[in-house]
N, CA, C and O atoms as a GROMACS GRO file, in nm:
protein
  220
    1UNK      N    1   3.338  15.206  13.146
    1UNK     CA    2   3.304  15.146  13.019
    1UNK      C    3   3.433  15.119  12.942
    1UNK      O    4   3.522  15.204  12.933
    2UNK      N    5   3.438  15.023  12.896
    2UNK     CA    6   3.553  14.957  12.802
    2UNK      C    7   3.533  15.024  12.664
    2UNK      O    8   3.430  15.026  12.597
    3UNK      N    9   3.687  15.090  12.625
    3UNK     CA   10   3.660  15.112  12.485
    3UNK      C   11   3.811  15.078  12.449
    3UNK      O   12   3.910  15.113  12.513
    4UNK      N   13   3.806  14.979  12.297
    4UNK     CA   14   3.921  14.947  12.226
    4UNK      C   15   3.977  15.058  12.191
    4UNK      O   16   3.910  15.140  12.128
    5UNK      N   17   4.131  15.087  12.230
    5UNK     CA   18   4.176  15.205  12.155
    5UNK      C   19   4.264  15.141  12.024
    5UNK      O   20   4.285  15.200  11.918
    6UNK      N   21   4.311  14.997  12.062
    6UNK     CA   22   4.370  14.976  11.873
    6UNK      C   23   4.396  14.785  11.923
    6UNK      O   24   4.392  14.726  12.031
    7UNK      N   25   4.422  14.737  11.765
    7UNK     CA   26   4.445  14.615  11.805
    7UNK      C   27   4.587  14.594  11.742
    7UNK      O   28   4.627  14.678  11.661
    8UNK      N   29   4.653  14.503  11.769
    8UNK     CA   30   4.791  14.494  11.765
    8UNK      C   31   4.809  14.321  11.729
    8UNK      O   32   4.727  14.250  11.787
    9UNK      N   33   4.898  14.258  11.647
    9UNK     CA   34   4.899  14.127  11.619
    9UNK      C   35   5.024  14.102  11.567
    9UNK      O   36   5.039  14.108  11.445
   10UNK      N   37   5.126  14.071  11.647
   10UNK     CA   38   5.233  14.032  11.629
   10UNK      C   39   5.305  13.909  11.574
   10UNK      O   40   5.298  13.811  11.649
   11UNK      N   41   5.375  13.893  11.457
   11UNK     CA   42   5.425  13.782  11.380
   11UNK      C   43   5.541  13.738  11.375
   11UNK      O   44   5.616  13.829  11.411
   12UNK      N   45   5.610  13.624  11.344
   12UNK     CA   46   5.755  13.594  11.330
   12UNK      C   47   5.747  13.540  11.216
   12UNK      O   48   5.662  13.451  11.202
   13UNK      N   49   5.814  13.569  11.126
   13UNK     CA   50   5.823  13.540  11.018
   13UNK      C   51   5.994  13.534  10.954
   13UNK      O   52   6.063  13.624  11.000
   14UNK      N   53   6.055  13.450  10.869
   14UNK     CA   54   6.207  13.438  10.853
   14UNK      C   55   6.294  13.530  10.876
   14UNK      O   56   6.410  13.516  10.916
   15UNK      N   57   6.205  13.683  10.836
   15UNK     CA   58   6.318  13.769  10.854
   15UNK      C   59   6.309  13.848  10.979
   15UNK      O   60   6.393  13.936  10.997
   16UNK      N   61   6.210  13.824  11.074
   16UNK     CA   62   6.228  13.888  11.224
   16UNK      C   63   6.110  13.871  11.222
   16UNK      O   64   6.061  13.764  11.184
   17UNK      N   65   6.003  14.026  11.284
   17UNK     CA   66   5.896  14.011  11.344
   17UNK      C   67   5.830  14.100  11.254
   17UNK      O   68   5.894  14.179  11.185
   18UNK      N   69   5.700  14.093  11.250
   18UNK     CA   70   5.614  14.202  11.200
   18UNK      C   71   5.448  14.216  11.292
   18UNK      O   72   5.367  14.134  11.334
   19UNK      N   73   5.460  14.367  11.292
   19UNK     CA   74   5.383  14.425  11.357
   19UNK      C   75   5.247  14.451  11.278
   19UNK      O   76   5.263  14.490  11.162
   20UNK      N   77   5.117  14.436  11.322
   20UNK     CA   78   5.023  14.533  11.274
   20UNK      C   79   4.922  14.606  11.352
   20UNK      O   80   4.840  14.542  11.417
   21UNK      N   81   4.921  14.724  11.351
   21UNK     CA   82   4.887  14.757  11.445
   21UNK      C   83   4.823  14.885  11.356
   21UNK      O   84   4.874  14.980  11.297
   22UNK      N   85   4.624  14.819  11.386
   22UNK     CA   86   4.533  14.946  11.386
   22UNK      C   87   4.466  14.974  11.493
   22UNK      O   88   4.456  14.895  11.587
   23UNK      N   89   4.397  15.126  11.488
   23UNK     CA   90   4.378  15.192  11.567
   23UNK      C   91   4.214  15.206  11.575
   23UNK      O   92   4.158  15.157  11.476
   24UNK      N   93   4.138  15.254  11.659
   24UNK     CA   94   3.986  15.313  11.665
   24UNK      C   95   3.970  15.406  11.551
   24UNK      O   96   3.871  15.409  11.478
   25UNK      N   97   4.046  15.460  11.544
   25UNK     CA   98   4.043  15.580  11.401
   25UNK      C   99   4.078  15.529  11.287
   25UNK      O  100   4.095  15.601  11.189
   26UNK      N  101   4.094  15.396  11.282
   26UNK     CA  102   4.090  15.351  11.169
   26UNK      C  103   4.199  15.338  11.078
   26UNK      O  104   4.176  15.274  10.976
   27UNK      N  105   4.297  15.379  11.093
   27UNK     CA  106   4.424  15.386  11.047
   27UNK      C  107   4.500  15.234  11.109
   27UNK      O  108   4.463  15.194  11.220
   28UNK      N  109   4.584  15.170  11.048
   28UNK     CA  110   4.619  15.054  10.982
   28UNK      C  111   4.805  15.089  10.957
   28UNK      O  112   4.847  15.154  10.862
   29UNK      N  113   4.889  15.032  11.062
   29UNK     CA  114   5.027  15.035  10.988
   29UNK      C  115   5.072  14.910  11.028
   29UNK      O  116   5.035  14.842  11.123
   30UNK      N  117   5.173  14.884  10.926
   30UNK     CA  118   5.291  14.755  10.980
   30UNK      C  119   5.425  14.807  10.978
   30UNK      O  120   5.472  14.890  10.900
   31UNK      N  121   5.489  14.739  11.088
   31UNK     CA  122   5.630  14.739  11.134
   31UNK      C  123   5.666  14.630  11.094
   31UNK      O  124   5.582  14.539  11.094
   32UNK      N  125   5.800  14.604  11.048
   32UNK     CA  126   5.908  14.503  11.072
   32UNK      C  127   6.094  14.557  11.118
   32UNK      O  128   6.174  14.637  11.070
   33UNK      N  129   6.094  14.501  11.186
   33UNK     CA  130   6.206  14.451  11.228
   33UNK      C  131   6.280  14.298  11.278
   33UNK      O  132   6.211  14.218  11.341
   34UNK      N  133   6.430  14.263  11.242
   34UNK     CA  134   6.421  14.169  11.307
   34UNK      C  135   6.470  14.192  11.475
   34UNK      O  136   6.526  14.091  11.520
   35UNK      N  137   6.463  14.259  11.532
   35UNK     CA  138   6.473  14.277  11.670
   35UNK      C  139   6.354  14.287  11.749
   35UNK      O  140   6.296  14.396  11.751
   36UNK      N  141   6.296  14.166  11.832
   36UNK     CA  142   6.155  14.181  11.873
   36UNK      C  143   6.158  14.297  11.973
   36UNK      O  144   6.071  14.384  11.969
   37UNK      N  145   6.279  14.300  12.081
   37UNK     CA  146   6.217  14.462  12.176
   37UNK      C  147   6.237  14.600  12.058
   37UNK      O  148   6.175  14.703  12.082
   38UNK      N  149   6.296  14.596  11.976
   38UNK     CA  150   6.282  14.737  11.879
   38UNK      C  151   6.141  14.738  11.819
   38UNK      O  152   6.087  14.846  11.790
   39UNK      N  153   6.088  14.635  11.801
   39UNK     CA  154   5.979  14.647  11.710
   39UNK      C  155   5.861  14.673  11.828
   39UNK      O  156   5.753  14.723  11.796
   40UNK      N  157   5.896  14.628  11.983
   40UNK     CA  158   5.785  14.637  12.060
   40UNK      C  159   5.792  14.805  12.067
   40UNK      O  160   5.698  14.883  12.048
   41UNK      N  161   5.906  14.830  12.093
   41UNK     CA  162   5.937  15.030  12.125
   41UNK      C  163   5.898  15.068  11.968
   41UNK      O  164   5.879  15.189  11.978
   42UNK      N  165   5.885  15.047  11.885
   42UNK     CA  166   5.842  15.093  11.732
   42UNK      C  167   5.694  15.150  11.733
   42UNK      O  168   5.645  15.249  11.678
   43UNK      N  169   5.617  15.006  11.854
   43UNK     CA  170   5.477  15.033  11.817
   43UNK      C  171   5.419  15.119  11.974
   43UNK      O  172   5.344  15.215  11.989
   44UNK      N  173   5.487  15.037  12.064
   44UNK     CA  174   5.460  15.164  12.226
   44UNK      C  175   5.475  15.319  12.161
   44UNK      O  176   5.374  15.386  12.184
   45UNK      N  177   5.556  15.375  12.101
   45UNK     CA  178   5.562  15.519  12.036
   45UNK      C  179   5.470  15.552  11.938
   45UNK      O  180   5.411  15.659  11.952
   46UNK      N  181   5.443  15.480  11.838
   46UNK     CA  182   5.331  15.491  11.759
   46UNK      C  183   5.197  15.516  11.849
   46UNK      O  184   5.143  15.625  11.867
   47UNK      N  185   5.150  15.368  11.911
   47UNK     CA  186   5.023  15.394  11.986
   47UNK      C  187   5.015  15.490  12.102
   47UNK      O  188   4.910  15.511  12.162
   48UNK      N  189   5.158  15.564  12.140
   48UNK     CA  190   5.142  15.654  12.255
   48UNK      C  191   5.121  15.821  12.200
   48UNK      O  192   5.062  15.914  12.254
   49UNK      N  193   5.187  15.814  12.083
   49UNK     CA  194   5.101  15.963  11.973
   49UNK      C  195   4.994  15.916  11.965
   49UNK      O  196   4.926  15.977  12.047
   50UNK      N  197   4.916  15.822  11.900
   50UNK     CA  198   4.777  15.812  11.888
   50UNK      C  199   4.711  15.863  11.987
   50UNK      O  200   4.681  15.981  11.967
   51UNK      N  201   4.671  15.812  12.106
   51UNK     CA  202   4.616  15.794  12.226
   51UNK      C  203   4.616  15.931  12.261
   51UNK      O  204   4.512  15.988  12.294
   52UNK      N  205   4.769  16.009  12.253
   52UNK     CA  206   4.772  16.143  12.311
   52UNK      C  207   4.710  16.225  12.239
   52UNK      O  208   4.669  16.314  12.314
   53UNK      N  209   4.675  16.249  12.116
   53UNK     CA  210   4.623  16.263  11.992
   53UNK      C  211   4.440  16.294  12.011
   53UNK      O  212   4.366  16.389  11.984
   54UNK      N  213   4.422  16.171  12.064
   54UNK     CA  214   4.278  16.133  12.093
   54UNK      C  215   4.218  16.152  12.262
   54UNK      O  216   4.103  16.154  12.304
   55UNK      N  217   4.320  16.163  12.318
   55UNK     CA  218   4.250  16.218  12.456
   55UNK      C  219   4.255  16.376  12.454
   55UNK      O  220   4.207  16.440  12.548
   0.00000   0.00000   0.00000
C-alpha cells in the first residue's frame, strides 16, 4: 500500500532556489539557498530525521 510520507516543491527564484517541503505529520518548512545541490542535501537530512522519527 502506498503512503505519502511528505511533498516537496522546488523553486528558482532571483536569489537561488527555495524549498518547501511538508510532511504526513503535518509540519511545513522552507529552505533557501542559492546553491541547488546544498539546498537538495538541506532537505534529504530534514526528510531523513522525519521518516526515522516515524518508522
Amino acid at each position: 500500500m502506498e503512503e505519502t510520507l511528505c511533498s516537496i516543491e522546488i523553486v528558482k527564484d532571483g536569489k537561488g532556489y527555495k524549498a518547501k517541503v511538508q510532511t504526513s505529520l503535518g509540519r511545513y518548512v522552507e529552505y533557501r539557498n542559492e546553491d541547488f545541490e546544498n539546498l537538495l542535501q538541506q532537505v534529504y537530512e530534514d526528510i531523513q530525521e522525519e521518516i526515522e522519527t516515524t518508522i
